[in-house]
Steps between C-alpha positions, in 0.01 A plus 500: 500500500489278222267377159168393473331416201130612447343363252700610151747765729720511709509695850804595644597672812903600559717720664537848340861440484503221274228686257774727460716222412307374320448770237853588505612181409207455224535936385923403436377193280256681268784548210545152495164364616238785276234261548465558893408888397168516471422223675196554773694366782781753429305787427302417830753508693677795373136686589551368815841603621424852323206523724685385776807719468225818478377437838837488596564827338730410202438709186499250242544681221839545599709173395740569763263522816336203351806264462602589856185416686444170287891472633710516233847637563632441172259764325636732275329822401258524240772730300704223466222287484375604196797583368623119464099407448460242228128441349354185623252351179233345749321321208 
């Protein structure tokens, strides 16, 4: 596991687990960090652990099934979610 650089990227190979982490960590910063959101390495990533928690049978779509494999124990439902949901201005 580690980094190595080709050329102008990067290649990286880690544990599942701390993808999860990861994206956690970096999804709970987006309010105060807008500029990660459409980043490529983000939006990578997030492609990844969707297609990742598929095979494993997770329904995406459904925020709650999601949070819990990525291993979030603090998720709330989208209800209340969206309920205290404030609009993020990415530009």
């Amino acid at each position: 596991m580690g980094f190595e650089r080709k050329g102008e990227a990067v290649i990286a190979a880690h544990d599942l687990d701390d993808l999860k982490l990861v994206y956690r960590v970096l999804h709970e910063g987006l309010a105060d960090h807008v500029e990660l959101m459409e980043t490529a390495f983000l939006l990578e990533l997030q492609d990844f652990l969707h297609a990742q928690a598929k095979a494993d049978g997770v329904d995406v779509g459904d925020h709650g099934a999601w949070d819990a494999w990525l291993g979030n124990d603090r998720a709330t439902s989208c209800e209340r979610r969206n309920a205290a949901r404030r609009e993020i201005d990415p530009g």
